[in-house]
N, C-alpha and C positions, 0 to 999 in steps of 0.2 A: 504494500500500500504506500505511495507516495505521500510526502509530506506537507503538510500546509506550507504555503508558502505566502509569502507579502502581497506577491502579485495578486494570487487568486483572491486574498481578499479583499485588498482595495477594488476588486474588479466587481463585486460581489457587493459592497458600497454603494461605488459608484451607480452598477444599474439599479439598487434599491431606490437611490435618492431618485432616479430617471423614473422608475414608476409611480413612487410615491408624487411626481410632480406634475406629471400627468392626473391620476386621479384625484390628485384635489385641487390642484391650482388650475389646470384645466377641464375636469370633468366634476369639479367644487362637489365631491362626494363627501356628505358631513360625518365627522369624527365623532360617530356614537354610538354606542354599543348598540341599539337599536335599529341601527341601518344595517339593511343588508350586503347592501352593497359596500358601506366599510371594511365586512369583516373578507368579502370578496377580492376586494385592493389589497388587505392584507397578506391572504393566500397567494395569491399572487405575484407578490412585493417578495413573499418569504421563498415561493419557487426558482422565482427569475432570479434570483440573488443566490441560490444556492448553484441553478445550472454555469450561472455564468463565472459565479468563483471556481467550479471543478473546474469547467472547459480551459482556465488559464491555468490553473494549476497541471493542468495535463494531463486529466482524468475523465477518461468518457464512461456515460451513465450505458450507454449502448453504442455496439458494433455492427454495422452489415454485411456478412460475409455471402462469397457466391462459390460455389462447389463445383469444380470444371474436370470433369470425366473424358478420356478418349473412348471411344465404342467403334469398331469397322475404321479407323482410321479419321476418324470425324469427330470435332470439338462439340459435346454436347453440357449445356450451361442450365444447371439446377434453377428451380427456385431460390429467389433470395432468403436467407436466412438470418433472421436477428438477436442477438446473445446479448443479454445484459448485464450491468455488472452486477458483483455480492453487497457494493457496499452501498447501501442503500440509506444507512442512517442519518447522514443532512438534510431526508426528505422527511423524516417522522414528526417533525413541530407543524411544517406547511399542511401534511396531508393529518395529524392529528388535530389542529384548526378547522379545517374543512370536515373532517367527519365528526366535530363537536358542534358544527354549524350545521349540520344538519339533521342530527340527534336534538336542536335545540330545534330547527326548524319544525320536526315532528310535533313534538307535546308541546308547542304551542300553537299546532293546528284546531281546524274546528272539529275533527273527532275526537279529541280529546277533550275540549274545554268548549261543547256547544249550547248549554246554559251561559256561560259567561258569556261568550261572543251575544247571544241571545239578551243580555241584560244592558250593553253598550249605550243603544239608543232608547230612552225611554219613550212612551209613546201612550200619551192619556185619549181617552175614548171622550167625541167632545161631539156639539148639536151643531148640525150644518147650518139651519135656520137663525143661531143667534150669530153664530161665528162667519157667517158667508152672508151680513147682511145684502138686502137689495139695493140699497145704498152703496154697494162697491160698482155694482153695474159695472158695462164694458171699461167704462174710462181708467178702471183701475185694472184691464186684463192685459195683458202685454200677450197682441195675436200673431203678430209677423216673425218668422221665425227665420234664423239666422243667413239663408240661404240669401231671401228679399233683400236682409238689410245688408248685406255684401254688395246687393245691383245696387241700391238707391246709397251708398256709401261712394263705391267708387264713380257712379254718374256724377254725383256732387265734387269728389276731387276732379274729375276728366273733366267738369267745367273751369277750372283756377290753372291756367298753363301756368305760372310760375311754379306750383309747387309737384304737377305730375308728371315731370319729367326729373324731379331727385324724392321723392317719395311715393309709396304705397298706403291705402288705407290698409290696416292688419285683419286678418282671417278670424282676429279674435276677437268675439263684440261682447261684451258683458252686459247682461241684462238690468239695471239697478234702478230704487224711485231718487226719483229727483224732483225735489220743493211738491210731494205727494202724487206724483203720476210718475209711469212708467217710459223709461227709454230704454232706448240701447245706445252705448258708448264704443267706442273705437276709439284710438289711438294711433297716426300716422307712423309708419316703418321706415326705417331708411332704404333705397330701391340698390342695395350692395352695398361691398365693401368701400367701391370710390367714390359713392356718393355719400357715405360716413365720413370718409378723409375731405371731402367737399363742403360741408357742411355742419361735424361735430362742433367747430367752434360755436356756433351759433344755437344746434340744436334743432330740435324736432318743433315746430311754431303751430303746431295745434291739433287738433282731436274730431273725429266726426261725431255728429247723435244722428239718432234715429228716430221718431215720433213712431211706434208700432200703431198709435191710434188712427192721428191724421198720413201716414205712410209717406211722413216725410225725411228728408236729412238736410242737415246743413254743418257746417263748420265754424268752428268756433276758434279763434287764435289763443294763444298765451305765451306766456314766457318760455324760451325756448330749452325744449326738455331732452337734457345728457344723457341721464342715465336710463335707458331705454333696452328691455330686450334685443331689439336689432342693432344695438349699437355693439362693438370689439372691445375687446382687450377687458381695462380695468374698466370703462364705463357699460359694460354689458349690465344690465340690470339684474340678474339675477346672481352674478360673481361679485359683484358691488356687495349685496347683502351677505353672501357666502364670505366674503370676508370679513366685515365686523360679528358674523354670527356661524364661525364654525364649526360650530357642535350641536349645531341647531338643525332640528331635519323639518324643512319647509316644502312648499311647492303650491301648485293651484296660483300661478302668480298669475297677474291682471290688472285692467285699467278698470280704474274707476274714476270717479269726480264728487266734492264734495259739493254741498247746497247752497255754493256760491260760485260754481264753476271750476275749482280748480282740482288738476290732474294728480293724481296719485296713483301709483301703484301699490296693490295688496298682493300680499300670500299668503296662503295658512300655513300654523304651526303644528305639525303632526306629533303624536306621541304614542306609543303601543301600551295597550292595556294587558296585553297577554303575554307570558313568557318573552322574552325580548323580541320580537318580529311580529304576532301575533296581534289582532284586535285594535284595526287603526282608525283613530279618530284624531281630532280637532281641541287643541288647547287654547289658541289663542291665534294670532294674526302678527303679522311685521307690517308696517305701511314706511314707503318708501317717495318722497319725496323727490319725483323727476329733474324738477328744474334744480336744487339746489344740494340736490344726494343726501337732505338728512333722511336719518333711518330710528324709527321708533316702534316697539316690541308690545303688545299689548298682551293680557293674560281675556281670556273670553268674557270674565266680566264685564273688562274695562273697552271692550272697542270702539270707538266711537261711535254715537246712533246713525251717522250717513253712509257708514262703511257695510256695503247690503251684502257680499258675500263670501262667507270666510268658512262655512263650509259648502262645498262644492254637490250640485245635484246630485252627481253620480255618486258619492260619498254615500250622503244622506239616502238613496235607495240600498246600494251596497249591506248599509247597518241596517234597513229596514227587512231586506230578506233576512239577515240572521234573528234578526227581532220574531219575523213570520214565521219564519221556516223550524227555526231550531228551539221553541219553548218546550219543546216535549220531548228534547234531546235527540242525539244524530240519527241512531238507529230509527228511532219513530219518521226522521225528514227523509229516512232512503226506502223504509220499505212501505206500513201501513201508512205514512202523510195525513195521520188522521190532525184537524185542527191547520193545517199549514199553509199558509199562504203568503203573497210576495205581489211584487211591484208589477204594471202589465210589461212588457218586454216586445222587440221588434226582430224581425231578424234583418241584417243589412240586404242590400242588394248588389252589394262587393262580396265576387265568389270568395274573393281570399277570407273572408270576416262572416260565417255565418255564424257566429255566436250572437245569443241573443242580447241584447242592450236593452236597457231603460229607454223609457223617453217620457217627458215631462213638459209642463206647459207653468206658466209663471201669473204669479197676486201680485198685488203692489195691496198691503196691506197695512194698516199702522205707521207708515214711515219705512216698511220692510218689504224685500222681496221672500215671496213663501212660496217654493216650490209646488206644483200639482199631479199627482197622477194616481192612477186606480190600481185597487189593490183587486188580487183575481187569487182563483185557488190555484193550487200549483198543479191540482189536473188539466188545466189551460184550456178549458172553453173559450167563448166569446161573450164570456159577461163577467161583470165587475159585481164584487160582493161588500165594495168600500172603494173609499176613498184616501188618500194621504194627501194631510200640507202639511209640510217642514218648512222653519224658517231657516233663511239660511245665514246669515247673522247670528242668531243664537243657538239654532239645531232644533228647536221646539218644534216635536212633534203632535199630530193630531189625527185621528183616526175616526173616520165619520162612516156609518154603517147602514151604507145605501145602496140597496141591490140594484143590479141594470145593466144595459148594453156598454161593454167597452168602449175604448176609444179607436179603435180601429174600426169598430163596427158600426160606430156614427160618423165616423167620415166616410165610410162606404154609403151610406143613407146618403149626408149630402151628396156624394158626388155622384149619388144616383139620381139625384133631384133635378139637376143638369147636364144628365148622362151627353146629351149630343152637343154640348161645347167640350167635353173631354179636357174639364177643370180638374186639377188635383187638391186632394185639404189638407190645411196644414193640422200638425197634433192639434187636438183642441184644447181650449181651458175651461173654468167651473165658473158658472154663475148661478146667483140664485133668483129666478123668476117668480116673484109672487109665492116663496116659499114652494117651488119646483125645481129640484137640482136640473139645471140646461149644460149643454156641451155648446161652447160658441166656437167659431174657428173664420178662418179666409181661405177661399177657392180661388187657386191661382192657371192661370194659363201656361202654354208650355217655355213661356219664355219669363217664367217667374214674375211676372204682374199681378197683383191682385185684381179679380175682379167681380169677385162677390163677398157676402159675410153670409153666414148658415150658423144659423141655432136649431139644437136637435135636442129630444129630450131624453133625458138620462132613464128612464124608465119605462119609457115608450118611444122607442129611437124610430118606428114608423112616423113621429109627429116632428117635421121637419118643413124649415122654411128657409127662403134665401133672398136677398135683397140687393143690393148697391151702396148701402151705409149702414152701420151697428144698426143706429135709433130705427132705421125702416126696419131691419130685418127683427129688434126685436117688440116691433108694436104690430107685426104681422104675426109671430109668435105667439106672442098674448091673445091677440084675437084668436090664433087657431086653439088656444086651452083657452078661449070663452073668457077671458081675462076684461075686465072694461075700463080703462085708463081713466086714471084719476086726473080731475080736474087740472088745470096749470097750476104751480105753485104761485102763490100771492105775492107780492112786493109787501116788504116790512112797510107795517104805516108806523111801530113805534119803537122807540130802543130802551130797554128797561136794564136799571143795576137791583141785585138784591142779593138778601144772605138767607141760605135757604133754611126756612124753618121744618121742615118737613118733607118725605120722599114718601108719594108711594107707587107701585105698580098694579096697574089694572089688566086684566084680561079681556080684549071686547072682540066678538067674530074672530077669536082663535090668532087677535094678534096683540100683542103685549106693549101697552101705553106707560111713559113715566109723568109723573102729575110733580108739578116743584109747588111747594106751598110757599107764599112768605110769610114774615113777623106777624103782617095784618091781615091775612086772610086768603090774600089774593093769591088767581091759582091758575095755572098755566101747564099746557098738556104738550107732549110730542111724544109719535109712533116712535120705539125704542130701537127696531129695524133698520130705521133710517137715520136715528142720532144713536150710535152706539156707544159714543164717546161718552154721551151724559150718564151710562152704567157706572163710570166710576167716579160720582157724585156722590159728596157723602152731606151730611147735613150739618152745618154750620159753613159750609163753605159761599165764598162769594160769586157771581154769576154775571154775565152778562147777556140779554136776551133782544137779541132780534125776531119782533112777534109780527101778526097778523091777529089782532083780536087777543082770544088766551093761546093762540097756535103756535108753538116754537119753530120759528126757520132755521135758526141759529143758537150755538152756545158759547161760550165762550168762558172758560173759570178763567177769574183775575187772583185768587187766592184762598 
């Protein structure tokens, strides 16, 4: 056996540091014990460093030899043959790392621990009717889905020659409310590397929206933003954070904007709940300041209320099958499935991808964006036995127990409604009609325009209408369930301050009134439906009222 020598160690060094600088200065894999991918760099690190200190020391792990026979006078050449060496011991740390990474990978799977994984996301059983007031209406559904607002993105930059010929709008649009209604945001890319060296001084000078209501976009400027995904080197935006936050395991990064316009980029802070690898959820967030690189960590209490999504759709269904699937433990999810159910699912139309995915449709709700989609048995019919909304800012789940036609199967209704224009629907999302869960959606043409809106109904998905604008299609709606539109709402005639001496609620035709009393008597009503906010009115608090008569239009608490 040869001896160590200087050489092969410094060689053996040397390529450690060379992969260790690869994975994380360039491939920013975070340092902790929870990544998997750390302890992968590791192996790695400890192989390549051990091949390449024998190879200089002068010692091969293996030989190819070839076995050359004469026969009749003729050279006949054996199969190749491979002989390796005895001494195999500088490989026992690399390859005992790897086989304890995946000894650990094991029992922290879900056969092992499928109650836990099953305990991740909590998820309280909650009333559609109070929680999905009719007061959210279309204005709060975000219908246009990501495809559209890539056209009506890049049409608006293809109109600004200055800027689309050195940037791109990004593929990536974040859905989020903005000052209480829903957009979609984008964030311009740089169009290459020379158009980064062309332009880094200066920065990225603004962002696209997207109106999903009125189906519009425009652009908005701002100070011009460095530290950017598309951007190299140290200002790439995700190496930028990977460097003040080493050991931090992140991802789901994205543009957003706060409720005064300005860019920011978020990513959520992952951490495993199950043996090291196992059971991953959402702690908290990073938000990352574009224009000026600052970078600040928040814990999930604390994120700010504008910052709408920190954990990510696919996340949030993910935790919600093992939520479904796994209460009755694994064995029960693989054979009898008795109790189990999960998110509805698609399969792609990329042969390479026919796994099935989620697909979900978006609230603007409270100041938050709350994920939507139907929950089905895992026998996988074509009906939905529930509903889910998750927030995704906070993760609050909700679980609404409403039997009916899925979501594929109400967009097969609409787009049977106008079979011979050969419109396709986008996923739909949840409304509530006069206390009737509805599916609403857009039929788009094949050149991705929209050009209808279809409300279907979730329990009678034969009851199906379609229009040219939300308000047509759903006062056509209503009329088809016999629905009779309430008068116009009235103009305040007067604005009232009081402190509320008394609360009560009434039940009248099966819909729930709150009544405000004052000091003196005076008493003042509103459908509860449609001011949901004034549920969290308590008594002695101050109020401001925009009435019509005793009719509440408006609330307002001052303290």
């Amino acid at each position: 056996m040869k001896k160590i020598s200087g050489k092969g160690i410094l060689a053996g060094i040397i390529a450690a540091v060379i992969v260790l600088f690869i994975g994380l200065a360039v491939l920013c894999t975070p340092i902790n014990l929870h990544s998997e991918s750390f302890w992968i760099l590791i192996v790695i690190t400890l192989l390549i460093s051990v091949w390449v200190g024998r190879m200089k020391r002068g010692i091969r792990d293996f030989s190819v030899y070839k076995s050359i026979t004469r026969k009749d006078g003729k050279q006949k050449v054996t199969k190749s043959s491979v002989k390796f060496s005895h001494n195999f011991k500088p490989y026992i740390l690399p390859i005992g790392i790897f086989c304890l990474f995946i000894l650990i990978s094991i029992f922290g799977s879900i056969p092992f621990n499928a109650t836990r994984y099953a305990s991740i996301l909590p998820v309280t059983e909650s009333d559609f009717s109070r929680d999905i007031a009719e007061s959210v209406g279309t204005e709060s559904i975000a219908l246009m889905d990501t495809d559209s607002a890539k056209m009506l993105g890049d049409r608006e930059i293809g109109s600004l020659s200055n800027l689309v010929s050195q940037f791109n709008v990004s593929d990536s649009y974040s859905q989020i409310d903005f000052n209480g209604k829903p957009i979609k945001v984008s964030a311009l890319d740089y169009a290459g590397f020379f158009k980064w060296i062309n332009n880094k001084n200066d920065g990225i000078p603004g962002y696209v929206t997207v109106d999903p209501v009125s189906m519009s976009a425009s652009f908005r400027s701002c100070s011009g933003m460095k530290y950017v995904p598309s951007a190299f080197f140290l200002e790439d935006a995700y190496r930028h954070i990977y460097l003040k936050y080493p050991t931090t395991m992140f991802g789901n990064l994205h543009f957003e904007i706060d409720e005064e316009g300005n860019p920011y980029y978020i990513a959520s802070v992952y951490s495993r709940e199950i043996a090291l690898f196992g059971g991953k959820t959402v702690t908290g967030c990073i938000i990352l300041d574009p224009v000026t690189g600052d970078i600040d960590k928040y814990e999930l209490a604390d994120v700010p209320a504008w910052a709408d999504i920190v954990f990510d759709g696919d996340l949030l269904c993910s935790q919600y099958n093992w939520y479904g699937t796994l209460q009755r433990g694994y064995i029960n999810s693989i054979f009898s499935k008795q109790g189990c159910k999960r998110v509805t699912s698609y399969v792609a139309t990329d042969e390479n991808d026919a796994e099935p995915k989620s697909d979900y449709g978006y609230i603007a709700k409270n100041g938050d964006i709350w994920i939507y989609t139907g929950i089905t048995s895992v026998n996988g019919d074509s009906s939905n036995i529930g509903f889910l909304l998750a927030n995704e800012r906070t993760g609050e789940s909700r679980y609404y127990a409403i039997a009916g036609a899925d979501e594929k199967s109400a967009m097969v209704a609409a787009e049977g409604e106008v079979q011979e224009k050969g419109y396709q629907a986008s996923f739909p999302s949840l409304i509530n009609v006069d206390d009737n869960p509805t599916y609403i959606m857009v039929l788009k043409d094949s050149g991705g325009l929209v050009k209808l809106y279809a409300a279907v109904n979730v329990e009678q998905y034969n009851l199906v209408t379609t229009a040219a604008t939300q308000k047509e299609c759903i006062a056509k709606y209503k009329a088809l369930l016999g629905i009779s539109e309430p008068e116009s709402e009235p103009e305040a005639d007067s604005t009232v301050q009081l402190v509320i001496a008394e609360i009560k609620y009434i039940v009248i035709d099966g819909n729930t009134y709150i009544y405000l009393i004052s000091g003196d008597g005076l008493l003042y009503k509103a459908k509860a439906s449609a001011h949901e906010e004034m549920l969290l009115l308590n008594e002695g608090d101050t109020v401001e009222l925009s009435c019509s008569g005793s009719r509440i239009l408006e609330c307002r608490k001052i303290s």
